[in-house]
Backbone of each chain as ProteinMPNN parsed JSONL, in Angstrom:
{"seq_chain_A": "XXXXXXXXXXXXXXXXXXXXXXXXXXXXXXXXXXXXXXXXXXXXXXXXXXXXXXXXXXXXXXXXXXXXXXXXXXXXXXXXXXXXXXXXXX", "coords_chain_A": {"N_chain_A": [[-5.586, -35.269, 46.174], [-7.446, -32.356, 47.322], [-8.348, -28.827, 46.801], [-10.672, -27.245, 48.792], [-12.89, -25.062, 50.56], [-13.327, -24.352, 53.932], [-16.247, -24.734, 55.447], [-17.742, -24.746, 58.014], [-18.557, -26.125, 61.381], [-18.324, -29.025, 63.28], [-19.971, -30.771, 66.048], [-19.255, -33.511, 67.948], [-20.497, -35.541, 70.13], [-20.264, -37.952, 71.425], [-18.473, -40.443, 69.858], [-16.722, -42.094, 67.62], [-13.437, -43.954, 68.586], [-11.261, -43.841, 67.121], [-11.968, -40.492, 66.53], [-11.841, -39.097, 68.458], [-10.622, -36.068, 70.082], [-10.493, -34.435, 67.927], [-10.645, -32.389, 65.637], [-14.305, -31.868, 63.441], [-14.926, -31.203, 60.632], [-16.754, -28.644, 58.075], [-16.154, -29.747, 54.839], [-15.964, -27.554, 51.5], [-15.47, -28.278, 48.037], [-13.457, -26.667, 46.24], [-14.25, -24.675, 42.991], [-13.76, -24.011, 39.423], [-15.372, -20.953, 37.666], [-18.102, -20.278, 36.665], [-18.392, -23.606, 36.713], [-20.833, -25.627, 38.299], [-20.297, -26.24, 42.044], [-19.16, -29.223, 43.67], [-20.406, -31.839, 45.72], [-20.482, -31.44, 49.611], [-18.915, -32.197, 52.197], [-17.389, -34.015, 55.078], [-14.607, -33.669, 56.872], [-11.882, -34.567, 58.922], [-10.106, -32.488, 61.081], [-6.464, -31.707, 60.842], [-4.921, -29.898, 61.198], [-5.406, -26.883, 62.001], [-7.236, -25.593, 61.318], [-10.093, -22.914, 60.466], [-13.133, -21.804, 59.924], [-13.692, -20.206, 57.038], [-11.076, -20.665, 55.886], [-9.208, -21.617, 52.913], [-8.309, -24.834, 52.668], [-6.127, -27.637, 52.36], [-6.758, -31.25, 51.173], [-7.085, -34.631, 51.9], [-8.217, -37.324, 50.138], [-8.12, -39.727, 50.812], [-8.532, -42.768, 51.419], [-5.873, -44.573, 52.906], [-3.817, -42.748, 52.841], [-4.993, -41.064, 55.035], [-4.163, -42.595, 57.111], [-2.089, -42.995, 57.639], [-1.327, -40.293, 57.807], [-2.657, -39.992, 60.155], [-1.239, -41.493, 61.587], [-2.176, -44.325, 62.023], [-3.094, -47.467, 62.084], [-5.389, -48.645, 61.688], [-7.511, -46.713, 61.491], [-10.228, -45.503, 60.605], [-10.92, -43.125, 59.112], [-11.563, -41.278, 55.727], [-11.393, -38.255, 55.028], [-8.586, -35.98, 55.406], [-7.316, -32.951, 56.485], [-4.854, -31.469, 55.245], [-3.121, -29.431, 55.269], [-2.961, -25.821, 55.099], [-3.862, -23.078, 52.848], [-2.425, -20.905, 50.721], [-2.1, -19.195, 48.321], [-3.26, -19.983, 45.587], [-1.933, -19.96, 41.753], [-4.158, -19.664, 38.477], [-3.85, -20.568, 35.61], [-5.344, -18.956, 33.153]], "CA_chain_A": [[-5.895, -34.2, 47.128], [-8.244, -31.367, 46.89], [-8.768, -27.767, 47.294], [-11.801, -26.939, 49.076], [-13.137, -23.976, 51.704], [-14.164, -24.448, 55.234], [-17.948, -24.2, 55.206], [-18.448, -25.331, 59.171], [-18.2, -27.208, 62.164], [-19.423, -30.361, 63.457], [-19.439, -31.325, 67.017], [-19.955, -34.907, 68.124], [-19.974, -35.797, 72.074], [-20.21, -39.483, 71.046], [-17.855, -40.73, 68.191], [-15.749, -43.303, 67.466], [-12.278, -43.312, 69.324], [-10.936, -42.784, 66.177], [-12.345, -39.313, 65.728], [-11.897, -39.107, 69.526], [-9.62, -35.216, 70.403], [-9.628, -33.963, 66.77], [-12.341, -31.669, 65.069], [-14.55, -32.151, 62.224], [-14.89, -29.388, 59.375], [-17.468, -29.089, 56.984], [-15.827, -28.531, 53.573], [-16.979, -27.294, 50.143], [-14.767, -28.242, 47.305], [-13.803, -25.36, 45.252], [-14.73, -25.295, 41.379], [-13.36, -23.202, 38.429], [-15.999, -20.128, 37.202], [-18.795, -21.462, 35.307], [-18.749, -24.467, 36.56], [-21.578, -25.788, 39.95], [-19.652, -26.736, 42.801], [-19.62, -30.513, 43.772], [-21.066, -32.148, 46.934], [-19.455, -31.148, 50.38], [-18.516, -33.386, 52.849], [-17.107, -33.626, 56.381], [-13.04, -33.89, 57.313], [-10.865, -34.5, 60.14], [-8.922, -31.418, 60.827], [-5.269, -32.122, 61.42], [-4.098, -28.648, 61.026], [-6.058, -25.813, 63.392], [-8.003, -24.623, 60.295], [-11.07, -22.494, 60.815], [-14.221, -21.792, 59.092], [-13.704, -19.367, 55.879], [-9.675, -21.072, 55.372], [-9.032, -22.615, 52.006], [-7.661, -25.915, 52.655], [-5.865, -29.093, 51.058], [-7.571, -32.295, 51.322], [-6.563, -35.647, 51.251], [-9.314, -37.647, 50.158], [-8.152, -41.048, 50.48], [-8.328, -44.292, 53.616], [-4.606, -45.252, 53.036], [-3.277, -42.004, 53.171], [-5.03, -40.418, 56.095], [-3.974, -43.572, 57.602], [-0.645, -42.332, 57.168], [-1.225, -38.959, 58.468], [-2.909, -39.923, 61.818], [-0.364, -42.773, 62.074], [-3.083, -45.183, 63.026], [-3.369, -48.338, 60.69], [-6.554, -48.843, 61.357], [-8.165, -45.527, 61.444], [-11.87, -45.672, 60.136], [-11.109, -41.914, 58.419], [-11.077, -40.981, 54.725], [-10.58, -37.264, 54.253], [-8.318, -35.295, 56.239], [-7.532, -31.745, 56.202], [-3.513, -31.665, 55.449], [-2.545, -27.896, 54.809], [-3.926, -24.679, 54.485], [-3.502, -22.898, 51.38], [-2.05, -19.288, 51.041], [-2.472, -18.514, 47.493], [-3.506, -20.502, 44.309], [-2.1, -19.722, 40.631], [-4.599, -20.47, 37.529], [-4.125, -20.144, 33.788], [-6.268, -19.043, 31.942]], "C_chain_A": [[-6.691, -33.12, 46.408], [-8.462, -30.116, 47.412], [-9.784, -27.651, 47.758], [-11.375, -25.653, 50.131], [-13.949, -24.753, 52.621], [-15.262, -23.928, 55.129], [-18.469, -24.201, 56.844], [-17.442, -26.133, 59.801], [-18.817, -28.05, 62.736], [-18.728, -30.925, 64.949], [-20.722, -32.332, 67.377], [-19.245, -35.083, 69.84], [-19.728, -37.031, 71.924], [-19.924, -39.427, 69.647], [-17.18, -42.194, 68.586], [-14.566, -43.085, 67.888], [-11.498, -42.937, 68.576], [-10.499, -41.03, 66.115], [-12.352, -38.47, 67.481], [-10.732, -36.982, 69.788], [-9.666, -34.301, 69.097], [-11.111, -33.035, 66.139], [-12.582, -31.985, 63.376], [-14.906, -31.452, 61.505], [-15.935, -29.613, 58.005], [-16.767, -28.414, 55.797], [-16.466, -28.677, 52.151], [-15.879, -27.212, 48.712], [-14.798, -27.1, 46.529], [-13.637, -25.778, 43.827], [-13.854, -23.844, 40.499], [-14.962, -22.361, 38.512], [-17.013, -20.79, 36.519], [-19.438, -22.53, 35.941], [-19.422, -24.608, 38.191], [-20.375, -26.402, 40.839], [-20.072, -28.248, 43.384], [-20.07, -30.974, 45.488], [-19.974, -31.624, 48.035], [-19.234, -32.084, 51.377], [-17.89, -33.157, 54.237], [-15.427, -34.226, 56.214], [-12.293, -33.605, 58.477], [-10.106, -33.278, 60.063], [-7.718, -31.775, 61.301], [-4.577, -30.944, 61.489], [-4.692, -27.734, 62.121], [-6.568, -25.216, 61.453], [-9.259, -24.418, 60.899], [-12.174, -21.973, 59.799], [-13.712, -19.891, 57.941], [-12.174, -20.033, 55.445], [-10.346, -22.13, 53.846], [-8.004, -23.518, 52.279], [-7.251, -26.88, 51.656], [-6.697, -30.088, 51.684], [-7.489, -33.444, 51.095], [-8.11, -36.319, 51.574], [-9.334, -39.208, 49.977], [-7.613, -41.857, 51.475], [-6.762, -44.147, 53.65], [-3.979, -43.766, 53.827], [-3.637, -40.845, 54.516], [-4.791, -41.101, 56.672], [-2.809, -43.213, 58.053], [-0.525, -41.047, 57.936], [-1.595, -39.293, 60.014], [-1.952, -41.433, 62.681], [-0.846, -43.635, 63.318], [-3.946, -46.139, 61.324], [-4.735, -48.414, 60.54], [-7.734, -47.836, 61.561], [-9.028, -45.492, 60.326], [-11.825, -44.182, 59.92], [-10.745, -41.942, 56.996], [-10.282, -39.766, 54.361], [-10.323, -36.637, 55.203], [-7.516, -34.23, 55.908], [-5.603, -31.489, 56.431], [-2.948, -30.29, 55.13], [-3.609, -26.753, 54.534], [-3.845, -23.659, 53.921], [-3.578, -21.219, 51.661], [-2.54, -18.398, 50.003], [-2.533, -19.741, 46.265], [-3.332, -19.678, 42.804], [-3.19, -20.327, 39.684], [-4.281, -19.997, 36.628], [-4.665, -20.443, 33.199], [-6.39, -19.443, 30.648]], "O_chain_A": [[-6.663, -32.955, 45.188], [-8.81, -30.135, 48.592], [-10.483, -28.156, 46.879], [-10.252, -25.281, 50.469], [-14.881, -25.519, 52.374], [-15.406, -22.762, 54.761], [-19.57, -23.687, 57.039], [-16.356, -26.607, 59.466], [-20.039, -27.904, 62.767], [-17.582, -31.338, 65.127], [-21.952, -32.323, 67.311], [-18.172, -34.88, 70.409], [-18.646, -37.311, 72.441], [-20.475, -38.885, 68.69], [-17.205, -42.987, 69.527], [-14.248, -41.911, 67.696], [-10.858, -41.915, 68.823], [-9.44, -40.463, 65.846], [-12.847, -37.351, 67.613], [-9.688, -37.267, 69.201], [-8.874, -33.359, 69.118], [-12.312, -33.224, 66.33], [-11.786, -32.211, 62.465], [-15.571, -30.654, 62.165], [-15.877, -30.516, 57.17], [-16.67, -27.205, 55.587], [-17.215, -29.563, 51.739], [-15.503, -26.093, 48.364], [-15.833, -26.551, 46.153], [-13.104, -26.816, 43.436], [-13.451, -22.846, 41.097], [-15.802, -22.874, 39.25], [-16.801, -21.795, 35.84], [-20.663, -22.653, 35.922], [-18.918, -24.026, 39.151], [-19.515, -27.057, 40.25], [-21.271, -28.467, 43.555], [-19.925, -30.117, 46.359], [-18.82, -31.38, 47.685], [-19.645, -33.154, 50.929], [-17.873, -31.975, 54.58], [-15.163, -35.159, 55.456], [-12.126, -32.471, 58.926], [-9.48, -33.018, 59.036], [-7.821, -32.279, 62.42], [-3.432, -31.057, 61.928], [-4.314, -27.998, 63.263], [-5.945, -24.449, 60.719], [-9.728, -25.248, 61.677], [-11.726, -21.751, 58.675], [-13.517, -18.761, 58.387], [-12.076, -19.834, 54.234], [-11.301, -22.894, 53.707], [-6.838, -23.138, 52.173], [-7.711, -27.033, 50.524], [-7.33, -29.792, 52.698], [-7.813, -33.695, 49.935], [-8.88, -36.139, 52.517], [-10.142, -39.859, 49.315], [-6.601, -41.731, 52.164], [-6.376, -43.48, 54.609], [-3.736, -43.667, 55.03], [-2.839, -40.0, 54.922], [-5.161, -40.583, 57.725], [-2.757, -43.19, 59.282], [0.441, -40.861, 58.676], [-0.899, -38.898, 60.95], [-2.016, -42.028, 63.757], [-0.534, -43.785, 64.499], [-4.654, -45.881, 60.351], [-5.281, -48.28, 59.445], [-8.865, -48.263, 61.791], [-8.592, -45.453, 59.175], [-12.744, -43.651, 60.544], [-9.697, -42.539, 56.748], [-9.196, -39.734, 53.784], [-11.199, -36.426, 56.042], [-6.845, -34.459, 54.902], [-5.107, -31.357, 57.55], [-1.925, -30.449, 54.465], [-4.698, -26.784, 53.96], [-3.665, -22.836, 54.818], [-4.31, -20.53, 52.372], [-3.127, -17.334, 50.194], [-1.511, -20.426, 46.226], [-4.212, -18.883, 42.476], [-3.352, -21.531, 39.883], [-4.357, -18.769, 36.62], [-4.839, -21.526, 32.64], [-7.45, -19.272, 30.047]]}, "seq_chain_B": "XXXXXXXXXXXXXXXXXXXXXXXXXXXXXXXXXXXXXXXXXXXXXXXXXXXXXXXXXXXXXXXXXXXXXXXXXXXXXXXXXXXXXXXXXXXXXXXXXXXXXXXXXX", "coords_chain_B": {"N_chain_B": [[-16.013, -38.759, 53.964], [-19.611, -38.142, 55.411], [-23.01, -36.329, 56.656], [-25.513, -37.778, 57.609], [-29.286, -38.597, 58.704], [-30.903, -40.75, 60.541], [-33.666, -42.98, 59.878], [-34.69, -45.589, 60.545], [-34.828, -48.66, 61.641], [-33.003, -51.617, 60.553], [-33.702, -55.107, 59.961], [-32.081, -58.105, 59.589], [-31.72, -61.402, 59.405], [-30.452, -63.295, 58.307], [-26.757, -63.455, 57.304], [-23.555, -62.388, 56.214], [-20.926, -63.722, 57.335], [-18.988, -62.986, 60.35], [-20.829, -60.757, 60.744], [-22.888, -60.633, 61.979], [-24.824, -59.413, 64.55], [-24.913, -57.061, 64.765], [-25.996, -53.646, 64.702], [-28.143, -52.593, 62.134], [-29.048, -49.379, 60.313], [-31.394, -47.318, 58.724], [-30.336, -44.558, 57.029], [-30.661, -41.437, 55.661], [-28.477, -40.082, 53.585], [-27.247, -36.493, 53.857], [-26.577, -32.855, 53.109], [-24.835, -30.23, 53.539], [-26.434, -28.067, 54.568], [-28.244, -30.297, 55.432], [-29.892, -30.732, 53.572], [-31.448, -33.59, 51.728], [-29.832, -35.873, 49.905], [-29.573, -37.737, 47.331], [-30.748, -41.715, 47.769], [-32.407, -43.635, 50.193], [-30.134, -45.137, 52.108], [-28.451, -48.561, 54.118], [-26.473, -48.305, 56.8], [-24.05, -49.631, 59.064], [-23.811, -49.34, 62.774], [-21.847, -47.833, 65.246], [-21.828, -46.389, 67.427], [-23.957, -46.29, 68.883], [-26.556, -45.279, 67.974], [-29.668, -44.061, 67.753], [-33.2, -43.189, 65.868], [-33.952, -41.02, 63.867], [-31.511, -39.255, 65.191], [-29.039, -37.078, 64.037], [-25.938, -37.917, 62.226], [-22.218, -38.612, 61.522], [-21.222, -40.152, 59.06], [-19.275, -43.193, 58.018], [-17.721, -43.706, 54.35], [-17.06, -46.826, 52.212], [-14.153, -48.663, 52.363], [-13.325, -47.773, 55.08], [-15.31, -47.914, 56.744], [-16.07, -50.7, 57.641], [-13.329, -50.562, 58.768], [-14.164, -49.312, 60.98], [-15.635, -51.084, 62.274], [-15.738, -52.787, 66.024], [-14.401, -55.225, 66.406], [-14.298, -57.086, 64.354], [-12.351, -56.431, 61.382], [-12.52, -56.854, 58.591], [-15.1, -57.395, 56.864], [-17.689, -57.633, 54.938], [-18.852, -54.558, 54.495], [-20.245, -50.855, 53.795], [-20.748, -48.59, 55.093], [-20.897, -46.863, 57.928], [-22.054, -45.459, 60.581], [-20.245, -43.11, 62.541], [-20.388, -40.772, 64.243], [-22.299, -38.938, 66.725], [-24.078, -36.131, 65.755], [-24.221, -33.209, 67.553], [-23.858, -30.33, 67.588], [-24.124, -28.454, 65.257], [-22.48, -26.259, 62.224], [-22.582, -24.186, 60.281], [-22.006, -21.851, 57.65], [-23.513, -19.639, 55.362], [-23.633, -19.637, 52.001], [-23.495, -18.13, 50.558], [-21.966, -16.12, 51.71], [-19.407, -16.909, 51.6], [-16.558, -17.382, 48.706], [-16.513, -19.9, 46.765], [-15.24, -20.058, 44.469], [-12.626, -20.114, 41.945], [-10.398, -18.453, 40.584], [-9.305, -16.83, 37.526], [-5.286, -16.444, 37.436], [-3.42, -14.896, 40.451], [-5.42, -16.122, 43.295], [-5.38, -15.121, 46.278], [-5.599, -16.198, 49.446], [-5.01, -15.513, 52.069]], "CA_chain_B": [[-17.261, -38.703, 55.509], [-20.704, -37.473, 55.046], [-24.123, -36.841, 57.24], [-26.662, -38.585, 57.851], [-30.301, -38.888, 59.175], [-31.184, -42.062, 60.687], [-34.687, -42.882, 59.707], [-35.317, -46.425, 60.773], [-33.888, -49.908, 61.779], [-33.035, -52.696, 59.218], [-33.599, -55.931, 60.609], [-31.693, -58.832, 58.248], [-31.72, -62.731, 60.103], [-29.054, -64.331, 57.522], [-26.074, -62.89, 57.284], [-22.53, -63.067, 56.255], [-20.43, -64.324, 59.031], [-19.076, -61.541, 60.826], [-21.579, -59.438, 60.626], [-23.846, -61.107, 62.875], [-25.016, -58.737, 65.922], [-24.32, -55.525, 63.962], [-27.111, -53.153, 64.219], [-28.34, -51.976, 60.748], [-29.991, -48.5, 60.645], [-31.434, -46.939, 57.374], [-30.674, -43.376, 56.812], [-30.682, -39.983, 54.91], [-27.655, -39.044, 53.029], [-27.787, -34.896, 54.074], [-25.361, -32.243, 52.79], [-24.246, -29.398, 54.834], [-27.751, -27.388, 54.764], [-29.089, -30.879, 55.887], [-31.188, -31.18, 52.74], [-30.906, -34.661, 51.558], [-28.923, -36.108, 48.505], [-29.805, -39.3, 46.947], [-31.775, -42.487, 48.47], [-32.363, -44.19, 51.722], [-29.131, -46.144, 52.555], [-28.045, -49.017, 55.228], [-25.816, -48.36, 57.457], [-23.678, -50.057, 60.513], [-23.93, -48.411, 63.703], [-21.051, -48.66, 65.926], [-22.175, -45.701, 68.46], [-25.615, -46.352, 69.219], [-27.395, -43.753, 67.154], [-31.346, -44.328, 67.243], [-33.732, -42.351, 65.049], [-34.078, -39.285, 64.164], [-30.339, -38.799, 65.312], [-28.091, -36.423, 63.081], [-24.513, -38.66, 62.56], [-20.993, -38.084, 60.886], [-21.018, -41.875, 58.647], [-18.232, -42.962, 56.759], [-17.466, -44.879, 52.798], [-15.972, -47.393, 51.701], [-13.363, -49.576, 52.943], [-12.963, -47.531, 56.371], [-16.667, -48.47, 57.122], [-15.473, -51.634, 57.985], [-12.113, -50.424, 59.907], [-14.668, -48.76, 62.189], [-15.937, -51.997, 63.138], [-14.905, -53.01, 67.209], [-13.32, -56.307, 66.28], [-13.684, -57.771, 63.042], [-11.983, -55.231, 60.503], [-12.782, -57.536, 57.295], [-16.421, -57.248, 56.73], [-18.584, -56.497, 53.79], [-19.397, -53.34, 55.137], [-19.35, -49.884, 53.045], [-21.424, -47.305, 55.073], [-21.01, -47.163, 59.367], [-21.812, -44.433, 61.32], [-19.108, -42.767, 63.42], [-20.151, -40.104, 65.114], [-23.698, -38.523, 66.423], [-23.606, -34.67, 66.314], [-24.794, -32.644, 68.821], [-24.137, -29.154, 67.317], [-23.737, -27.942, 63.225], [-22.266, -24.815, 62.521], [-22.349, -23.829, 58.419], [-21.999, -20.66, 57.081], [-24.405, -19.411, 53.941], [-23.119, -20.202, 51.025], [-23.161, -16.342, 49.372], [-21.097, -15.625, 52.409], [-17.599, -17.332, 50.979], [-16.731, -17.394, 47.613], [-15.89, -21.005, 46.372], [-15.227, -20.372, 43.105], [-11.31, -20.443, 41.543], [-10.578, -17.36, 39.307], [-7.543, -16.721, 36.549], [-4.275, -15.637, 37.707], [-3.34, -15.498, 41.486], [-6.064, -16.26, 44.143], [-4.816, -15.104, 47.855], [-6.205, -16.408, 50.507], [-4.649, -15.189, 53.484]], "C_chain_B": [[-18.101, -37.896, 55.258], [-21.856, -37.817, 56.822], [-24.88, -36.86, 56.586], [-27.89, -38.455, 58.677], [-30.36, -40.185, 59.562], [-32.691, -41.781, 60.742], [-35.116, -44.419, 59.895], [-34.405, -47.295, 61.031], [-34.253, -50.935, 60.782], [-33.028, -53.751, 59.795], [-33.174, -57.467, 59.872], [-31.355, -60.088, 59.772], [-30.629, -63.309, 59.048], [-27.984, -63.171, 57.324], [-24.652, -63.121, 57.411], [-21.712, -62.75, 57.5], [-19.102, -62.751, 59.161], [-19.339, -60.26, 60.935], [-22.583, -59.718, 61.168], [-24.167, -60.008, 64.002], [-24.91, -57.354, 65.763], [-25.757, -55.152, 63.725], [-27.457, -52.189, 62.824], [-29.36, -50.584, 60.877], [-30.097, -48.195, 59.362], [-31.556, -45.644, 56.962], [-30.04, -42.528, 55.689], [-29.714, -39.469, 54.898], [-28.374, -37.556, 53.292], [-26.357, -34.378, 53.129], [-25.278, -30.914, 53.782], [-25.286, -28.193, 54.848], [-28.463, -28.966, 55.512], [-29.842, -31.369, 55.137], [-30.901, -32.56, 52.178], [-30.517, -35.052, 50.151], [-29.025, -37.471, 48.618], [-30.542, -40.151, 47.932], [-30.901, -42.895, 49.7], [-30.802, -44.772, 51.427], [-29.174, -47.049, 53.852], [-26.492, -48.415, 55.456], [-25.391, -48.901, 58.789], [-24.067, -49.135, 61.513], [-23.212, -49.003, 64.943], [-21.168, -47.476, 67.036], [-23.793, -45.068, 69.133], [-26.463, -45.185, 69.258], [-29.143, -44.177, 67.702], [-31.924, -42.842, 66.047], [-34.31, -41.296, 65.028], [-32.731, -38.611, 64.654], [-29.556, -38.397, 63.495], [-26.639, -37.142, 63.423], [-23.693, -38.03, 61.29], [-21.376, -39.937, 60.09], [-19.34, -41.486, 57.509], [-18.455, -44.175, 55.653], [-16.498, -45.691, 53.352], [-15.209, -48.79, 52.642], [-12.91, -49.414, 54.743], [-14.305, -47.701, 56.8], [-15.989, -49.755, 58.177], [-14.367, -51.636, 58.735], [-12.933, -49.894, 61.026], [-15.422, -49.618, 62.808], [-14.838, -52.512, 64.916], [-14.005, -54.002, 66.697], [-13.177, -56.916, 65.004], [-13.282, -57.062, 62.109], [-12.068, -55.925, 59.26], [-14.202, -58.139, 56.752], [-16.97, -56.582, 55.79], [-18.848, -55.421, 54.056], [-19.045, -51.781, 54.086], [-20.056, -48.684, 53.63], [-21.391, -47.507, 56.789], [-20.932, -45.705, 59.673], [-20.854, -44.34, 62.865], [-19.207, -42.079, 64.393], [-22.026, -39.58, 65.179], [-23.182, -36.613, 66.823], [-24.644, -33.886, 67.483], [-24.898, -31.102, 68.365], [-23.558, -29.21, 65.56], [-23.562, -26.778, 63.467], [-21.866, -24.522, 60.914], [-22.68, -22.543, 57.782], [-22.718, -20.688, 55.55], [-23.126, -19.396, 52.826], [-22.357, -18.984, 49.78], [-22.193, -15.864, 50.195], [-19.167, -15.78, 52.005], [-17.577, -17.495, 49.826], [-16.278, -19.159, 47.309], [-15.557, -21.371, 45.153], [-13.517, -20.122, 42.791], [-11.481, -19.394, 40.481], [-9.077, -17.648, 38.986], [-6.722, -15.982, 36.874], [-4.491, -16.064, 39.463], [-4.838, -15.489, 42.595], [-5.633, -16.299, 45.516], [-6.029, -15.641, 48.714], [-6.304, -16.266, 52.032], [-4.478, -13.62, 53.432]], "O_chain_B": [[-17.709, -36.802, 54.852], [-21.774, -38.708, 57.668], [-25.146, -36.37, 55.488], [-27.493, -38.066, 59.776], [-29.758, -40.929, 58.788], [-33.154, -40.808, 61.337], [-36.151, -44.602, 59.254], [-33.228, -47.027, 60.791], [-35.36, -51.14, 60.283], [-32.069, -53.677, 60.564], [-34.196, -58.074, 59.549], [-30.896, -59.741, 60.86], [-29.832, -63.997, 59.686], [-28.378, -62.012, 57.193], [-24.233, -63.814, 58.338], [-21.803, -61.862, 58.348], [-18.638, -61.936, 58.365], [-18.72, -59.209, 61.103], [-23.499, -58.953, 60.867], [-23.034, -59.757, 64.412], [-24.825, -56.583, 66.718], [-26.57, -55.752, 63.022], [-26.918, -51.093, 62.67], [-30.408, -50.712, 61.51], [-29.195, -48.58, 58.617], [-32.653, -45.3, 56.522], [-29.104, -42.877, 54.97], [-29.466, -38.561, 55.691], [-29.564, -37.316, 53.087], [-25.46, -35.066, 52.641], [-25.865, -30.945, 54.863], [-24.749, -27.161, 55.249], [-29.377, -28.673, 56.283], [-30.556, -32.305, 55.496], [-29.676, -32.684, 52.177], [-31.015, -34.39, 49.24], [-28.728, -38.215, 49.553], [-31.007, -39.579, 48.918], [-29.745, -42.756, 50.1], [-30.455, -44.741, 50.246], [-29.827, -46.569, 54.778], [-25.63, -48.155, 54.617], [-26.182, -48.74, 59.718], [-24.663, -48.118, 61.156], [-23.511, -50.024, 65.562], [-20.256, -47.706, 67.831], [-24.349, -44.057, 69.562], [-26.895, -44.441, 70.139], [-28.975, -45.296, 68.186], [-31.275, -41.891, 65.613], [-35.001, -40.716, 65.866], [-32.723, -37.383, 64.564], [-29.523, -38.988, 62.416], [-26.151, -37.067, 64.55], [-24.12, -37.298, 60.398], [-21.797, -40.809, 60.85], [-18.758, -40.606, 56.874], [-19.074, -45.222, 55.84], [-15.648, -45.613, 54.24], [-15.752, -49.62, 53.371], [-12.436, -50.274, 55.485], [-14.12, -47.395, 57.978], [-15.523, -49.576, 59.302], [-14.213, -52.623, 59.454], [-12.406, -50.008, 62.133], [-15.976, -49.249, 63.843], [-13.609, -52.561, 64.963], [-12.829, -53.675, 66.532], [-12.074, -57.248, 64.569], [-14.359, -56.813, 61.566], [-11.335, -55.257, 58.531], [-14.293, -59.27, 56.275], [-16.919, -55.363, 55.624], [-19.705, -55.306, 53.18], [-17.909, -51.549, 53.674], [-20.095, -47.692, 52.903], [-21.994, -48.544, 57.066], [-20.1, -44.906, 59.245], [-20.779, -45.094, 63.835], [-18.531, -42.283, 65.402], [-22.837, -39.701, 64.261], [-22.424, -36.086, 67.636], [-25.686, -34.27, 68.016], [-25.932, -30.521, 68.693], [-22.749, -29.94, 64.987], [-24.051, -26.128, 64.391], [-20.711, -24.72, 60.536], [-23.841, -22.363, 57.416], [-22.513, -21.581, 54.728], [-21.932, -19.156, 53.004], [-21.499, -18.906, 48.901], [-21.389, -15.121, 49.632], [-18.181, -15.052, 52.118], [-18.689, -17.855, 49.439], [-15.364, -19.442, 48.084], [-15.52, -22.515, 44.699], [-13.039, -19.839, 43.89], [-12.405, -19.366, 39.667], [-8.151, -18.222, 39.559], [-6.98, -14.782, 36.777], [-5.215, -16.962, 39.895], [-5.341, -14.37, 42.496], [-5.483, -17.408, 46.03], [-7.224, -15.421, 48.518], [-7.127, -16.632, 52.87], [-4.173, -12.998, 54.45]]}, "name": "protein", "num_of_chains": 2, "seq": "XXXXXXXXXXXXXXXXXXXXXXXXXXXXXXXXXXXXXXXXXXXXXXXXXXXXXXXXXXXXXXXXXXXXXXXXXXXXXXXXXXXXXXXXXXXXXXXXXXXXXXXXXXXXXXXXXXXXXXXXXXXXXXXXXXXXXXXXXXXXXXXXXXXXXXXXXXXXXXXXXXXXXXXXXXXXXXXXXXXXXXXXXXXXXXXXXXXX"}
């Protein structure tokens, strides 16, 4: 799973039934200081997150599989929490 | 899940078996300005995109779950969705960077 920020939203009139009721979020992984931030990508929202939230991120078939309790759900990353406060040490 | 540009149709006559009738389109990895990242790609197309359509595609192994009926198909790139509206905030506008000690967010 991954931290990222809501960057956007993405609306599709025609999808897959899948992706059918649920919204799609553009997010922007977040990076340490220093370092460029990595590509961003699109995610199912399962939570009600909105554009500026730092979210979690599951970034993997099986387990959003799992979350939308749908075996065969044609999603990778889906948007599982949304994050209050992050410790780092320096 | 990433977009995409669709920039043309792929037209392949042999082909492994269940994957016959599957339209191939060939488009433009984008990133969330739209600008594009890395080369052409194929992709399935299981909601009848044509070109010049902006789509949602997905990787991997769920490529292939987003097929109608056969779910066990070479497949690693199918588009899912076509968009209709984008909505992405500038980039100086949010911070995305991770600092030392606590980071609130709410």
């Amino acid at each position: 799973m991954i931290l990222g920020k809501v960057l956007g939203t993405v609306v599709t009139t025609i999808s897959h039934p899948d992706y059918k009721n649920r919204r799609l979020l553009v997010v922007q992984p977040l990076c340490l200081p220093g370092e460029s931030p990595s590509d961003d990508f699109i995610a199912l929202d399962n939570t009600q997150a909105g554009i500026g939230d730092t979210v979690l991120v599951n970034r993997e078939g099986n387990g959003a599989r799992q979350v939308l309790m749908n075996p065969d759900a044609c999603v990778i990353s889906v948007i599982v929490g949304i994050v209050d406060s992050v410790h780092i040490q320096g | 899940m990433l977009l995409g540009r669709v920039r043309g149709n792929a037209v392949c006559t042999l082909k492994y078996p269940g994957t016959q009738g599957l339209k191939l389109l060939v488009v433009q990895p984008l990133n969330k300005y739209l600008e594009p990242v890395g080369a052409l790609q194929v992709a399935v197309d299981v909601v009848d995109a044509g070109i010049g359509d902006l789509c949602v595609m997905v990787r991997s192994r769920e490529a292939a779950l987003a097929m109608p009926e056969v779910k066990f198909v070479p497949i690693d790139l199918a588009l899912v969705g076509i968009v209709n509206e984008l909505e992405v905030k500038a980039e100086e506008e949010i911070d995305v960077h991770l600092h030392n000690g606590w980071n609130n967010f709410t």
